[in-house]
C-alpha positions in Angstrom: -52.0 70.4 55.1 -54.6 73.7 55.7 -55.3 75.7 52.6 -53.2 78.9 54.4 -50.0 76.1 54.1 -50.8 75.7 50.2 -51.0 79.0 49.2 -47.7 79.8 51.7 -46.4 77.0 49.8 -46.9 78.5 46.2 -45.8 81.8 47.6 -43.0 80.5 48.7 -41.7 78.7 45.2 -43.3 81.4 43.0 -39.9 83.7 43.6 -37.2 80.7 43.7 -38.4 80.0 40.3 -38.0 83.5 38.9 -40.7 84.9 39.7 -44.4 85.5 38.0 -42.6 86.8 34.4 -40.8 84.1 34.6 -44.0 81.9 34.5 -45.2 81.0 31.2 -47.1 77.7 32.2 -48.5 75.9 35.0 -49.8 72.9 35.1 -49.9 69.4 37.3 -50.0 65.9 37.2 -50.5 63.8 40.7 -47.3 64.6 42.4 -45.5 67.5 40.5 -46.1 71.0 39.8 -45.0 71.2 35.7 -43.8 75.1 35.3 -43.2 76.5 31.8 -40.7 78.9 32.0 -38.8 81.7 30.0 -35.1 81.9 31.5 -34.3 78.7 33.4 -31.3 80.7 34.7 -33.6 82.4 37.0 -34.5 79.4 38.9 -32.9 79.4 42.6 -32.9 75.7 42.6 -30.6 74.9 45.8 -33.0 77.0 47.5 -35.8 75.3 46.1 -34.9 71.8 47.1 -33.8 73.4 50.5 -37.4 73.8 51.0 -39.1 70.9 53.6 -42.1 70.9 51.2 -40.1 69.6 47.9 -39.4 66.4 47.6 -37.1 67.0 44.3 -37.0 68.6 41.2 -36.6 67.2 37.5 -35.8 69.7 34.6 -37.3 68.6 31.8 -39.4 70.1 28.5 -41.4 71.1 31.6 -39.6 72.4 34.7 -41.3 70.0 37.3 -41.6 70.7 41.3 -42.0 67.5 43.0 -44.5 68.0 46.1 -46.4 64.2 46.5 -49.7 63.0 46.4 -52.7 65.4 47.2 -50.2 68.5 47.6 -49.7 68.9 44.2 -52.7 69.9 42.8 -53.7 72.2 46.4 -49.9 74.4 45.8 -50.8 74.1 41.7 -54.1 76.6 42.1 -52.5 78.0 44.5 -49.5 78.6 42.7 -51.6 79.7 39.4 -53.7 82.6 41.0 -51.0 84.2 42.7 -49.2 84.0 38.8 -52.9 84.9 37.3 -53.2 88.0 40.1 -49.3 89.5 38.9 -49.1 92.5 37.5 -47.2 91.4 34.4 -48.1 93.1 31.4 -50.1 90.8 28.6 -47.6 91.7 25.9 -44.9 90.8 28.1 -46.0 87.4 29.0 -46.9 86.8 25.2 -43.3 87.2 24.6 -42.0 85.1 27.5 -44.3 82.4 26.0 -42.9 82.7 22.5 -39.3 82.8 23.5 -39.6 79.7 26.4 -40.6 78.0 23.5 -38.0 78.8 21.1 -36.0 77.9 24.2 -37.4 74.5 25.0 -34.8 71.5 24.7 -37.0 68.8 24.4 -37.1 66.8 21.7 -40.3 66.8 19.4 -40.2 63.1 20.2 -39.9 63.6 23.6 -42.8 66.8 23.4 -45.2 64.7 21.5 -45.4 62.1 24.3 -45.9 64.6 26.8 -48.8 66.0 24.6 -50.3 62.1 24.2 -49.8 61.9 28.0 -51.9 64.8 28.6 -54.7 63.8 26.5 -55.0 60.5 29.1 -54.0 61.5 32.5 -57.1 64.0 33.1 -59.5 60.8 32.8 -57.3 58.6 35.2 -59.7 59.6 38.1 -62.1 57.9 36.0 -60.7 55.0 35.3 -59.8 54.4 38.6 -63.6 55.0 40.2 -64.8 52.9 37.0 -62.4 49.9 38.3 -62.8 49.8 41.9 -66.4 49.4 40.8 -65.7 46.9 38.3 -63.9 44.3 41.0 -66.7 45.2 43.9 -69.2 43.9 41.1 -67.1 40.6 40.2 -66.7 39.9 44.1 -70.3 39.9 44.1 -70.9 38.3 41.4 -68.7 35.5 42.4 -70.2 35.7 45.7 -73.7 35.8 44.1 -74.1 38.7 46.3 -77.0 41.6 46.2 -78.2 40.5 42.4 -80.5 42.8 42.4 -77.9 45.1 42.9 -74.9 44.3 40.6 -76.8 45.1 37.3 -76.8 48.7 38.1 -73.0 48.2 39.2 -72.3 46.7 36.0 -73.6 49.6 34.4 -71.7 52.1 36.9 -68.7 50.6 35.7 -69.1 49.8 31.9 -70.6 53.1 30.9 -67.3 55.7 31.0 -65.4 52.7 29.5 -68.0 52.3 26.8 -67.5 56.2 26.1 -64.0 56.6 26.5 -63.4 57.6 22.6 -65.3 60.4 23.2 -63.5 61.7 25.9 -60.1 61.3 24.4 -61.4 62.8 21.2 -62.3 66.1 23.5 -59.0 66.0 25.2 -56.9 65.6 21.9 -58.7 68.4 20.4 -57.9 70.6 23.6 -54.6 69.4 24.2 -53.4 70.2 20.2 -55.4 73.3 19.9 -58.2 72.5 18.4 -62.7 72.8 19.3 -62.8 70.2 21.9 -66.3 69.4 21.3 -65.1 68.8 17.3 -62.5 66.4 18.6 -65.2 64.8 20.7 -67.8 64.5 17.9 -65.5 62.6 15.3 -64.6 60.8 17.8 -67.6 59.7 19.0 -68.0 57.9 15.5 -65.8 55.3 17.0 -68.0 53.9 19.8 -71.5 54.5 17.8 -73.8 51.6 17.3 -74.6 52.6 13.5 -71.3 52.1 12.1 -72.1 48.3 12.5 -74.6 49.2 9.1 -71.1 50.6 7.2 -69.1 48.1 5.4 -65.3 48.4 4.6 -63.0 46.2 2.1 -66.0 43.5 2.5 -66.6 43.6 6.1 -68.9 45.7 8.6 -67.4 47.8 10.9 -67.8 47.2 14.8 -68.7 49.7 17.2 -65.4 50.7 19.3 -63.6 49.2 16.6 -59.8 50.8 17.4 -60.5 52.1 20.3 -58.8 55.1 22.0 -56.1 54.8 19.7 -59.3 55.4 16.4 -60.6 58.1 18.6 -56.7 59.7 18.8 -56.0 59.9 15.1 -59.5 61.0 14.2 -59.3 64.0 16.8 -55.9 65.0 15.6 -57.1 64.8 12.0 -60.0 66.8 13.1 -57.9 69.2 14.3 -55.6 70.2 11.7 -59.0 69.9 9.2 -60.4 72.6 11.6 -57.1 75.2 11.5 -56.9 74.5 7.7 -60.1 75.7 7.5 -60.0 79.1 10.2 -57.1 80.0 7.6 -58.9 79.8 4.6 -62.5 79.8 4.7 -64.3 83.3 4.5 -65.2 84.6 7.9 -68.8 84.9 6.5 -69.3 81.4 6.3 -66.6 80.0 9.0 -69.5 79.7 11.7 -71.7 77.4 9.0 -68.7 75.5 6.8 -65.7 75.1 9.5 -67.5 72.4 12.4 -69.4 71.0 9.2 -66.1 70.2 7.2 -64.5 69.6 10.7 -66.9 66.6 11.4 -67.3 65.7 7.8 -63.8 64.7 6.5 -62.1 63.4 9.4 -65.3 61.4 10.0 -65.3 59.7 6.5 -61.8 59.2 7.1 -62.2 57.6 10.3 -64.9 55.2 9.3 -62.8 54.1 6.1 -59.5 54.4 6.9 -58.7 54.7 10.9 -60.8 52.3 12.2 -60.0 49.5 10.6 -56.2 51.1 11.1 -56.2 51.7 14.5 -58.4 47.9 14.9 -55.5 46.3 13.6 -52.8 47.8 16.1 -55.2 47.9 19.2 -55.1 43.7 18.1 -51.3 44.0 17.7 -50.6 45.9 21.2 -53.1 42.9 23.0 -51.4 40.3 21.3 -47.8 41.5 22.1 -48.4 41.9 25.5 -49.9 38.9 25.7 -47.3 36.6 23.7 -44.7 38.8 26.1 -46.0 36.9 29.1 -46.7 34.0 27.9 -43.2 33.2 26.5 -40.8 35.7 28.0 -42.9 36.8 31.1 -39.9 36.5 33.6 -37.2 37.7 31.8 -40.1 40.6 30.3 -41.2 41.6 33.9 -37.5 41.5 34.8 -36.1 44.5 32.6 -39.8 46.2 33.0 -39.7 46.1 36.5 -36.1 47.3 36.3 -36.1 50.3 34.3 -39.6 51.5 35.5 -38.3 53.9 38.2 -35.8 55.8 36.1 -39.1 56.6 33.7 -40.8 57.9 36.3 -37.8 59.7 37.5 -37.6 61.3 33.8 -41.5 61.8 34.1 -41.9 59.3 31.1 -43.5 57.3 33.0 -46.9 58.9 31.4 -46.2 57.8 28.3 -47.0 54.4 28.8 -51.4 55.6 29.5 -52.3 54.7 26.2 -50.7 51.4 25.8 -52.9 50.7 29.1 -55.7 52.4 28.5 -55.9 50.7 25.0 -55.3 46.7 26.8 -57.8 47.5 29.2 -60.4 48.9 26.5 -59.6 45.6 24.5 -59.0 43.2 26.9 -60.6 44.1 30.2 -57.4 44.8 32.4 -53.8 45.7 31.5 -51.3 42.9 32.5 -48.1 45.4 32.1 -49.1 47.4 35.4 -48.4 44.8 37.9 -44.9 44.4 36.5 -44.3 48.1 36.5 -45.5 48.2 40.3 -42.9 46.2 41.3 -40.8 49.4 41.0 -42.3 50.8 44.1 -41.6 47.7 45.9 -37.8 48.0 45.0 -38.1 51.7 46.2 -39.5 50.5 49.4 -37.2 48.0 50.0 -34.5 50.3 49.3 -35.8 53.1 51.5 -36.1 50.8 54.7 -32.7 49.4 54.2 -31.6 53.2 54.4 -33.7 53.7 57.8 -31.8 51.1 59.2 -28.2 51.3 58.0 -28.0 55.3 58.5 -30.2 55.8 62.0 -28.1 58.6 63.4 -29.6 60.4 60.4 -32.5 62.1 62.1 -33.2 63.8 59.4 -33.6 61.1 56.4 -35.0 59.0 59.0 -37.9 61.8 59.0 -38.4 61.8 55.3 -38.3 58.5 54.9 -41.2 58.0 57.8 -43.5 60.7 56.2 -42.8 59.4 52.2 -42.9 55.3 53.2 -46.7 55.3 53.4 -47.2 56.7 49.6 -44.5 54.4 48.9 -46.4 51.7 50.1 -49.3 52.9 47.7 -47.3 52.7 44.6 -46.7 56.3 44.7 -43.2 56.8 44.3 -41.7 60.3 44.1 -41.3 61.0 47.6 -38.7 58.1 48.2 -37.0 58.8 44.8 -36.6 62.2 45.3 -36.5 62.5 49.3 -34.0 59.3 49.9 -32.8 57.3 47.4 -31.8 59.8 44.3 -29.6 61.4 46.7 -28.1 58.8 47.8 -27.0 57.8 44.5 -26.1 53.6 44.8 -29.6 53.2 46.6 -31.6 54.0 43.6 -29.4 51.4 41.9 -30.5 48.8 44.4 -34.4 50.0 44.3 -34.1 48.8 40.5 -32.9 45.9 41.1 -35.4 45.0 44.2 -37.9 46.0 41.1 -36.5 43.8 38.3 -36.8 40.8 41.2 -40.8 41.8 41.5 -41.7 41.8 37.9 -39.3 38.8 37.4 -41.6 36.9 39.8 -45.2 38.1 38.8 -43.6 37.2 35.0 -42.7 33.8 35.8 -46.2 33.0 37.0 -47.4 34.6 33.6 -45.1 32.1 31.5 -47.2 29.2 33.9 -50.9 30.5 32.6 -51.0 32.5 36.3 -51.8 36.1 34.8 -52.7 39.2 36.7 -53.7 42.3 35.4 -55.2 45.4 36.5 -58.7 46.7 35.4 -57.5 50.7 36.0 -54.6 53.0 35.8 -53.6 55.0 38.5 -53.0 53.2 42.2 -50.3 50.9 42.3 -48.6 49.1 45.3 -50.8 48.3 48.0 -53.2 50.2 46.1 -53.8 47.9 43.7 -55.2 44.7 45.1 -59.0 46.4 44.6 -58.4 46.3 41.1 -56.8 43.0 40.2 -57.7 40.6 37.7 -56.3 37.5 36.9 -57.0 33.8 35.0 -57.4 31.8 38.0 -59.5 33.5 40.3 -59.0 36.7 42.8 -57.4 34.8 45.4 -54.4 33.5 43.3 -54.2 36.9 41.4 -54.5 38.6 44.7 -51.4 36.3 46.3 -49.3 36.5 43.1 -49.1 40.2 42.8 -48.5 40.0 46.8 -45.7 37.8 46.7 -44.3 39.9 44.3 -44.4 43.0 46.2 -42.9 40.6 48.7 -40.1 39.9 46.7 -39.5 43.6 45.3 -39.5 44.5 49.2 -36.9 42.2 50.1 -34.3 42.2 47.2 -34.7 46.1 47.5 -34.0 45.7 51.0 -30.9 43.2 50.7 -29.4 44.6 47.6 -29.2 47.9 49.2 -28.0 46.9 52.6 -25.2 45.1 51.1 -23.9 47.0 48.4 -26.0 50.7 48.3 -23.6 52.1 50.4 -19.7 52.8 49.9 -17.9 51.8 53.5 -19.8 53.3 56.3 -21.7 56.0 54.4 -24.4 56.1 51.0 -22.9 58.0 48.0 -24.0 61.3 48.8 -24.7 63.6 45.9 -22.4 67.0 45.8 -23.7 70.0 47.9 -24.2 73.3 46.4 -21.1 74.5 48.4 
């Protein structure tokens, strides 16, 4: 899509959504446009999901534009400099702020894990370069390929991991309105060598010692250290006493209390996971496969970042994503049986051709909001082809097969790159496979047997 098509794009949705007053935040992730916004009365939304370019809407603590892969963050700039270039009055859009978030119906439970979520999805890219570099090098390696070469790869791929803390220190501090480089400087205690010299309850600490989940709660306690102290400490010596106290006290705290804190539930989170697969891993991959797509379909799905980031940190490579990708598999499934049960459709038939290939990539929005949402039973059958997936990639866990993946991010097809597994890439590779094998044809059966009512799919209620 031309850049003229993503700014026609944002021009179109700026006025079905109320208009630039209306607008009190804009944001994205990788498929949605996420709109704060003061009067969700305003919002045209039969309109809006009348136009070809959505894909669906969800109306959330954010009010989220589904637009797919790539799109969203070309119609998100887009979209924010034609809100940044209004002519709204300062004051007025303070006020719209304030009162869309008096307004706001999430739930603080619900606002904080969009807040954690936040924090992690900016260093996705990241992780995912980081990993696809990570398997090349192991190929090599057990190729003994180029071994002049894979030291430098090594390092490619170990560094940003190595440094993560800091990095979710600065985004913490950012995301709860705090000094980023504060958030990043206490957290950056974590992952440095010298704490190894600092002894607590009897025993040295180790460098990267709890992880991204240490760095988290000492950014957030650096945080609310650093707004305690803009209120109270004289604005003569704020500049010298605030970072000083900022680094100071949350850093003492870190080092004797939230290391060895968030140590003992990084330990906890690997060892869950892993006694989840090793004693319940089809029944576990089952319900996770299952009940995947409605969390993404609540945008919820984001939530689950840390618990990844933190296995892959500890462990080397999180063994929950390859159950969860067997959601996309169910959707595929689904979305095929669709194609062939309803092909005088032309016009689902359409959407279903240009959302299958992100489908097939484990990105799956387009099909949920495009085909099988709509349809109603469908979406049904696309958890079920799921459940079958994760069922079968958790039975091979319970028989010492495990496969994991070194990165967040990709899924589907997308993820053979960055597969790891106990017995060696080729198994790993051919387990996750067949599972996406499975997820494609229970999807597939389920819904042409029983994800339609007669003759026709369940079709959701027009606006009329």
């Amino acid at each position: 899509m031309p850049s003229t098509s993503y700014a026609a794009t944002a021009a179109a949705l700026l006025p079905l959504v109320g208009g630039p007053a209306n607008v009190t935040s804009v944001a994205h992730c990788m498929t949605r446009l996420r709109l704060g916004l003061a009067d969700r009365s305003l919002v045209e939304e039969y309109a809006l999901r009348a136009l070809p370019e959505v894909l669906g809407v969800v109306d959330d603590d954010t009010y989220q534009i589904v637009l797919g892969p790539g799109k969203a963050a070309q119609v998100t700039a887009e979209f924010e400099a034609l809100v940044r270039t209004s002519n709204d009055e300062p004051a007025a859009r303070g006020a719209a702020l304030k009162e869309a978030r008096r307004q706001r119906n999430a739930t603080p439970g619900k606002i904080l894990l969009r807040r954690v979520a936040n924090v992690f999805v900016p260093l996705i890219p990241a992780l995912i370069g980081c990993g696809v570099i990570a398997g090349a090098t192991g190929l090599l390696l057990n190729l003994r390929l180029l071994p002049s070469l894979t030291p430098a790869l090594t390092t490619l791929s170990s560094a940003f991991m190595a440094l993560i803390a800091v990095f979710v220190g600065h985004n913490t501090a950012k995301e709860f309105g705090g000094t980023p480089v504060l958030g990043g400087a206490v957290a950056a205690v974590v992952v440095y060598p010298g704490v190894a010299k600092v002894t607590v309850l009897g025993t040295a600490l180790a460098p990267g010692q709890g992880g991204v989940l240490g760095a988290l709660a000492a950014a957030l306690l650096a945080t609310y250290v650093e707004k305690w102290c803009r209120t109270r400490v004289p604005a003569t010596l704020d500049v010298l006493l605030t970072p000083t106290l900022t680094v100071l006290v949350p850093g003492l705290v870190t080092l004797y209390i939230l290391m060895y804190a968030a140590g003992a539930a990084a330990s906890a989170i690997g060892t869950a996971a892993n006694w989840l697969l090793t004693t319940t891993g089809a029944a576990a991959g089952l319900v996770l496969g299952g009940l995947f797509l409605p969390l993404v379909m609540l945008g919820l799905h984001q939530a689950l970042i840390p618990i990844h980031t933190t296995l892959i940190e500890q462990q080397g490579s999180t063994v929950l994503l390859p159950l969860l990708a067997m959601a996309g598999a169910g959707q595929v499934g689904a979305a095929l049986a669709v194609y062939v049960r309803l092909r005088h459709d032309l016009s689902l038939r359409t959407t279903i051709r240009s959302a299958l290939p992100a489908g097939l990539l484990g990105v799956g929005e387009p099909l949920i909001y495009g085909v099988s949402l709509p349809l109603g039973r469908p979406f049904l059958t696309a958890c079920v082809g799921g459940a079958a997936g994760g069922a079968f990639v958790g039975g091979f866990a319970m028989l010492g097969y495990k496969v994991g993946a070194t990165a967040i991010g990709p899924s589907g097809w997308a993820l053979f790159p960055l597969l790891a597994g106990t017995r060696g890439p080729g198994v790993t590779a051919a387990i996750y496979g067949g599972g996406l094998l499975t997820g494609y044809a229970v999807g597939f059966a389920t819904t042409y047997a029983f994800g339609f009512s007669g003759r026709r799919a369940l079709l959701l209620p027009s606006p009329d």
